[in-house]
C-alpha positions as CSV (number, residue, x, y, z in Angstrom):
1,X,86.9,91.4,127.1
2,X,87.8,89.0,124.1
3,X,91.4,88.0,123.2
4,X,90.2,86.6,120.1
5,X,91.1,89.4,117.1
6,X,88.0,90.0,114.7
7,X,89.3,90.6,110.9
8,X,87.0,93.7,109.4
9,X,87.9,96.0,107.3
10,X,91.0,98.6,108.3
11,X,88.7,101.4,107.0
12,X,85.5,100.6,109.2
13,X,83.9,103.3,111.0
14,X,81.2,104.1,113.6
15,X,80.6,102.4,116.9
16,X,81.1,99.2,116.4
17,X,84.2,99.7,114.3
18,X,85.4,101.2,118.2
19,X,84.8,98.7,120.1
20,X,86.2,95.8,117.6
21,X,89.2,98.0,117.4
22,X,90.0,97.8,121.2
23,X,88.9,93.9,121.4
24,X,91.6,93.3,118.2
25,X,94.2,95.5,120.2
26,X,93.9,93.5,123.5
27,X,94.5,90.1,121.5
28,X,97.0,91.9,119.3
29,X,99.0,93.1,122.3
30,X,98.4,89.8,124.1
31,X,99.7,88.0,121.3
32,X,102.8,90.2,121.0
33,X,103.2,89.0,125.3
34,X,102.0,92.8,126.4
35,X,99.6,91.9,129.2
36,X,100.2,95.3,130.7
37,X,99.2,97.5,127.6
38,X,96.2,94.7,126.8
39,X,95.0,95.7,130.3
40,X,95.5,99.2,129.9
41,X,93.2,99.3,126.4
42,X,90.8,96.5,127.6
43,X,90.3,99.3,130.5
44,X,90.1,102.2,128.1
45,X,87.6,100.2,126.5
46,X,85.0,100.2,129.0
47,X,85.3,103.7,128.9
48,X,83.2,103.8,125.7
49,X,79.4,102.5,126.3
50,X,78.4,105.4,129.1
51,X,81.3,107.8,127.8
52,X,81.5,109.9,131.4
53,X,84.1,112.6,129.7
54,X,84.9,114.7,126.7
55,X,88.1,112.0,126.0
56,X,85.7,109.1,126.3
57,X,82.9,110.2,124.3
58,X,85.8,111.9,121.4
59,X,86.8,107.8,121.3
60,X,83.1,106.6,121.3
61,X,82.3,109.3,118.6
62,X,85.2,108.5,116.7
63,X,84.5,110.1,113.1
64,X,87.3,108.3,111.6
65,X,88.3,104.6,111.1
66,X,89.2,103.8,114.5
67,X,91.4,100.3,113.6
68,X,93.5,102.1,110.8
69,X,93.6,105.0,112.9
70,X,95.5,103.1,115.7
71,X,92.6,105.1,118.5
72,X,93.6,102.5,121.1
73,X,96.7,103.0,121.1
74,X,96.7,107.2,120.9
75,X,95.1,106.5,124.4
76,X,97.0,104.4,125.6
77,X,100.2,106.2,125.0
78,X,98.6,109.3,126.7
79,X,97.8,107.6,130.2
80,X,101.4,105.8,129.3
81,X,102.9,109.7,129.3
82,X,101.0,110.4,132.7
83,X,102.6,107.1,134.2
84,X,105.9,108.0,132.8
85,X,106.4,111.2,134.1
86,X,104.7,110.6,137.0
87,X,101.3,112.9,136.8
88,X,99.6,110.0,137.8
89,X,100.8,107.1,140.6
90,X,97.4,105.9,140.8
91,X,98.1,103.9,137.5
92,X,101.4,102.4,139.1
93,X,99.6,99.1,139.9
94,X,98.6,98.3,136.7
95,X,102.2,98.8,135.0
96,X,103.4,96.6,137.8
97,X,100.9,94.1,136.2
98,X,99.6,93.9,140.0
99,X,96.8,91.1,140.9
100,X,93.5,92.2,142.4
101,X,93.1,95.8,141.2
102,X,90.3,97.1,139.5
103,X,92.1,98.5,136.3
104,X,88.9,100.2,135.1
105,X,88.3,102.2,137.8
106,X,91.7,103.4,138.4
107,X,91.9,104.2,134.6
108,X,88.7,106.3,134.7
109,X,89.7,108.5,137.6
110,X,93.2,109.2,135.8
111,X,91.0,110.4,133.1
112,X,88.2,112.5,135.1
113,X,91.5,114.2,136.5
114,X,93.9,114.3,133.6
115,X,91.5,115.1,131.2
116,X,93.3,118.2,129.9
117,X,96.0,116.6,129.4
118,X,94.9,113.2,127.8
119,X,92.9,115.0,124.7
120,X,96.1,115.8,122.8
121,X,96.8,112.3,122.2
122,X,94.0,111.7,119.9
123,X,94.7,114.1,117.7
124,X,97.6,112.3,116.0
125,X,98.8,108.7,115.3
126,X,101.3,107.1,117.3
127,X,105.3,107.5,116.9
128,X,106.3,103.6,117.6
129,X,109.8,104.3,115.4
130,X,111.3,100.6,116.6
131,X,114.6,100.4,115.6
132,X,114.1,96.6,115.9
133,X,112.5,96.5,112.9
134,X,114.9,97.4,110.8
135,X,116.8,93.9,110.8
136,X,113.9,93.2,108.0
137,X,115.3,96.2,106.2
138,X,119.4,94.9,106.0
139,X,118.0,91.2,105.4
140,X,115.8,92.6,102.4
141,X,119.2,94.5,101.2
142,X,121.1,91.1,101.3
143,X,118.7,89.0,99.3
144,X,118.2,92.4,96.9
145,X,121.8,91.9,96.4
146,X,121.5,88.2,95.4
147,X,119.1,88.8,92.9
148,X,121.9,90.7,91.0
149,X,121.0,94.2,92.0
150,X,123.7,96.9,92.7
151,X,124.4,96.2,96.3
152,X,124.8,99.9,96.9
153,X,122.0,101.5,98.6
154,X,119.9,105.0,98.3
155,X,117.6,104.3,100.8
156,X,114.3,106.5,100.9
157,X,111.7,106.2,103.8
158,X,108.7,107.5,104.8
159,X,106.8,107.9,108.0
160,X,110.1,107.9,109.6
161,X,108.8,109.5,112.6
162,X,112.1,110.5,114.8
163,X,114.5,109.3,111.8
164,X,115.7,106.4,114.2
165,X,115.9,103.8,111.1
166,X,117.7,106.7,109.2
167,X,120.8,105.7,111.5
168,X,120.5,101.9,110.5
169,X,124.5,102.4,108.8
170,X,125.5,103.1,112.5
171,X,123.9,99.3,113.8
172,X,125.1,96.3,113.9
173,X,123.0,93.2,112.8
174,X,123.4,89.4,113.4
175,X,121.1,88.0,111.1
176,X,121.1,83.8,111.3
177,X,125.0,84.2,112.0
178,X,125.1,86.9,109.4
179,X,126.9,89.7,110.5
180,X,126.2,93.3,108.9
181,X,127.6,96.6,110.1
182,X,129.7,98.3,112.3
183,X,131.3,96.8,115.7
184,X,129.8,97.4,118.4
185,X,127.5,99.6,116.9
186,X,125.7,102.5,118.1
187,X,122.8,99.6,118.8
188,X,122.9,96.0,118.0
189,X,120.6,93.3,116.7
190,X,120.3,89.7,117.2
191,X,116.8,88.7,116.6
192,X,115.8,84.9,117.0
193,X,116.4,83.9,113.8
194,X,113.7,81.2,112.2
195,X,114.7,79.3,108.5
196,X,117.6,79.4,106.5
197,X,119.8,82.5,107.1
198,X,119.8,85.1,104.3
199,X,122.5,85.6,101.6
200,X,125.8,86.5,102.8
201,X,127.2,89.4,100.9
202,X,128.2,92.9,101.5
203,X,126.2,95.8,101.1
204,X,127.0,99.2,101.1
205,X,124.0,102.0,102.3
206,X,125.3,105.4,100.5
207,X,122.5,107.2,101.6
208,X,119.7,107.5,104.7
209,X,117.1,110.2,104.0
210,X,113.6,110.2,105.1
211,X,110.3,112.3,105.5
212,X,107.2,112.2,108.0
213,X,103.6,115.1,108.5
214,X,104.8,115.5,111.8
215,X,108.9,114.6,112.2
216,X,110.1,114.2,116.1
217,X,113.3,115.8,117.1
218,X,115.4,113.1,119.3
219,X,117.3,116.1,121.3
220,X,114.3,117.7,122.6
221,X,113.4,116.1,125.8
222,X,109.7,116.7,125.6
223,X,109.2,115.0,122.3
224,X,111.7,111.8,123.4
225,X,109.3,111.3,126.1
226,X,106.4,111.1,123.4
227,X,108.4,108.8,121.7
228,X,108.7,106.8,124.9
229,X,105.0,106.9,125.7
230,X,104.1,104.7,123.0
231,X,106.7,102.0,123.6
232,X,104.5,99.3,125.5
233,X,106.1,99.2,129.2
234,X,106.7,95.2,129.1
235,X,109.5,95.3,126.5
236,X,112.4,96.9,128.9
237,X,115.3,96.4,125.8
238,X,112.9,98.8,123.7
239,X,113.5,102.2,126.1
240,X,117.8,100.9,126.1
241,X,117.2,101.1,122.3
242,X,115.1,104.5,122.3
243,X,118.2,106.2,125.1
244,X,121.0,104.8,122.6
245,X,119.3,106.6,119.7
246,X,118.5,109.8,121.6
247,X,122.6,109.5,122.0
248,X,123.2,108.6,118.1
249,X,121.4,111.5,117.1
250,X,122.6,114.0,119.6
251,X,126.2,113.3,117.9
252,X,124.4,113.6,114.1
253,X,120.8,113.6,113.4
254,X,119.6,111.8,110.8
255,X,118.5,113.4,107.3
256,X,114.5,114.2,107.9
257,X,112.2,116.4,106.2
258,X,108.4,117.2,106.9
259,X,106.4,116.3,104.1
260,X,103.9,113.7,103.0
261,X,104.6,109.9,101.9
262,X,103.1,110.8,98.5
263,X,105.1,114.6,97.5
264,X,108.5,113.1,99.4
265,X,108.5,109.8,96.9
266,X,107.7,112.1,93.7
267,X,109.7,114.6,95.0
268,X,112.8,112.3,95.5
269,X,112.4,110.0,92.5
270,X,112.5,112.9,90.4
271,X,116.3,113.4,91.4
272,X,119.3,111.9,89.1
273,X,120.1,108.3,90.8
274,X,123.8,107.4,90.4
275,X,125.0,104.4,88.3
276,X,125.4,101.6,90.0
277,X,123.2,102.4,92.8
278,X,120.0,100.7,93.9
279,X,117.3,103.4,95.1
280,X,115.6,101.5,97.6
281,X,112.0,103.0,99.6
282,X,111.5,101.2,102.7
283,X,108.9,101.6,105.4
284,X,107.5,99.5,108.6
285,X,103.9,99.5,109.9
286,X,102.8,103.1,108.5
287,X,101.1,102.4,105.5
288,X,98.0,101.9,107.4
289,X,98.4,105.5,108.3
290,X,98.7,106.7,104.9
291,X,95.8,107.9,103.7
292,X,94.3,106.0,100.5
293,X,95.1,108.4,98.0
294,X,98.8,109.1,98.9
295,X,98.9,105.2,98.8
296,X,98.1,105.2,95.2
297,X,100.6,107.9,94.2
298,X,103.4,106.5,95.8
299,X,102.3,102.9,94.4
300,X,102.1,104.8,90.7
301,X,105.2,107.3,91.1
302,X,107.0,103.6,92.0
303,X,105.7,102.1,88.9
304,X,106.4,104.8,86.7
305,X,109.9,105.1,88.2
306,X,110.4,101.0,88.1
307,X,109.3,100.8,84.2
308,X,112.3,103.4,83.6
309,X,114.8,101.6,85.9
310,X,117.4,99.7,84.2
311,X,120.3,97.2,85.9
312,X,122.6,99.6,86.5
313,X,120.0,102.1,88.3
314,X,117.5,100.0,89.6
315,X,114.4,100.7,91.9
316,X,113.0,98.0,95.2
317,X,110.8,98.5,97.2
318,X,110.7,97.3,100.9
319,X,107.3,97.3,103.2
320,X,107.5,95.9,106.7
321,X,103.3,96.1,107.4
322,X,101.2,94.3,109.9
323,X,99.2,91.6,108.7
324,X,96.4,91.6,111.8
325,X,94.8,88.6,110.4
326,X,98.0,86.4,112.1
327,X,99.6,89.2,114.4
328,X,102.8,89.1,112.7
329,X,104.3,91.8,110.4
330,X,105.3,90.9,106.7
331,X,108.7,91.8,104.9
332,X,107.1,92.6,100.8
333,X,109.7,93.2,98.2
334,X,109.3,94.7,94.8
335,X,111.9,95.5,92.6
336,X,112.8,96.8,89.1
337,X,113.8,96.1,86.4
338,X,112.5,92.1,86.5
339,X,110.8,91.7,90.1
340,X,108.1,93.9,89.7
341,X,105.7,91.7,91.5
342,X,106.0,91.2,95.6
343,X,108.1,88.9,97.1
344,X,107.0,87.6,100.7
345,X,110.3,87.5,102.2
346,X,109.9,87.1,106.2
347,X,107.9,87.3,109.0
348,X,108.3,89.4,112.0
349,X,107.6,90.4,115.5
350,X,106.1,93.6,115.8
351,X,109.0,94.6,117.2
352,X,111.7,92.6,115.9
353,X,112.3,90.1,118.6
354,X,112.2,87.0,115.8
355,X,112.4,86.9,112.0
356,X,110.8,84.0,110.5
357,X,112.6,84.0,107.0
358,X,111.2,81.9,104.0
359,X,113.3,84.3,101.0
């Protein structure tokens, strides 16, 4: 299969729009170094011209967009879950990133047998929820606070999946030599840190509530493993992260409500915002999952909110989205009253291992 990522449209659908999306998410997971899960999809893939099963011809058949839908990976996280809990040793090779195996055959017996229990995966995007992330999140706070905004935050997020960026107040971050939170921390953060450091001032996050269609509870063993499923095998510090969290929110879960990005946003923007606080709305890699027209009420119920903001109560914005022309991610900020156009702050790994910062 090709490494080399094809840029089409997010919103492309049929057949074609299938297979490119498994091609651009072998390159895209062999440029983020995840041979194992590039195998793993680049075997799914072959699946799909004589689909042999009901799973196989539901991906072939795809009535959705299959890139913005994220299909490979719903797949992949499935088979991941059988590996994981150990329904199926037969894929125990290929995790092992083992030499001289035939990864497609192996795949398509795990799904002639585990068919059953495959389908479910489809039916719902993945839950990636990497804490790593959210050093683009404190950075954005610190140079929000340079440009003369209340360094105060009431932070708002959607598509928060298990809440695990809800907790960010309980993390510690060295950002370029910038330290930020507590010590130790219930996790910390030390990303490789690329271009001048960002500002050095103190911030304060008041407030940590978010909102997601289909929230994941932490404490419930069944849906930790989920969240575990879809954390690609090769990055080892990822699952330490995902057990300290399961731990974080045992001792306090974090403030998450099921509802839409669109009818949270209105919903909370609509609420009295105390002087001297910045209301802040932060997401990573999730607006692609948001459908179109919940995209343009959040953007308006922003706007509408950011022409009322004034110094002492002002509004940002902070989006942490993939940009799968270049395989990085890319730290946007908007903010109101007098920044109401996007700022291009950083560049990320997917999952937060560097931060290439040009704010």
């Amino acid at each position: 299969m090709s490494e080399r990522y094809e840029f089409i449209d997010i919103g492309a659908t049929g057949a074609d729009a299938v297979r490119t999306a498994f091609r651009n998410q072998v390159a895209y997971c062999r440029a983020a170094d995840a041979p194992v899960t590039a195998r793993i999809v680049a075997a799914l893939a072959t699946l799909i011209d004589a689909p042999a099963t009901g799973f196989a011809r539901r991906m072939a058949e795809w009535h959705g967009a299959p890139l913005a839908d994220a299909l490979p990976l719903r797949a992949a996280g499935g088979l991941h879950a059988l590996h994981l809990s150990g329904a199926a040793p037969e894929l125990a090779p290929i995790y092992a990133d083992a030499d001289d195996i035939n990864d497609a055959a192996i795949v398509a017996g795990v799904v002639q047998r585990q068919e059953a229990a495959l389908l479910p995966w489809l039916d719902g995007p993945p839950q990636t929820n990497e804490a790593g992330r959210s050093s683009n999140f404190i950075a954005a706070m610190l140079w929000l606070a340079e440009q003369g905004l209340p360094p105060r935050f009431d932070c708002l997020e959607i598509g928060s999946s298990a809440g695990i960026n809800l907790m960010i107040d309980r993390y510690h971050y060295d950002l370029g030599g910038v330290q930020v939170g507590p010590r130790p921390g219930v996790m910390a953060f030390t990303p490789e840190w690329q271009g001048n450091h960002p500002p050095q001032l103190p911030i304060e996050i008041a407030a940590l509530k978010g909102c997601d269609v289909a929230p994941v509870d932490l404490t419930d063993p069944a849906q930790a493993l989920r969240l575990k499923a879809y954390i690609w095998p090769e990055h080892a510090v990822r699952f330490a992260r995902m057990e300290a969290a399961i731990a974080a929110a045992r001792e306090r879960k974090p403030d998450l409500v099921r509802a839409s990005a669109a009818d949270f946003v209105e919903a909370e923007l609509k609420k009295p915002q105390a002087a001297g606080t910045t209301r802040l709305l932060m997401h990573s890699i999730v607006w692609q999952y948001v459908p179109e027209d919940q995209q343009m009420r959040v953007t308006t119920a922003m706007e509408e909110a950011g022409a009322e903001a004034t110094p002492d109560r002002p509004l940002a914005w902070i989006a942490l989205e993939a940009n799968r022309t270049v395989h990085h991610h890319e730290l946007v900020v908007r903010h109101w009253p007098g920044g109401e156009a996007g700022r291009l702050l950083a560049r990320s790994h997917p999952h937060g291992a560097w931060v290439k910062w040009t704010g």
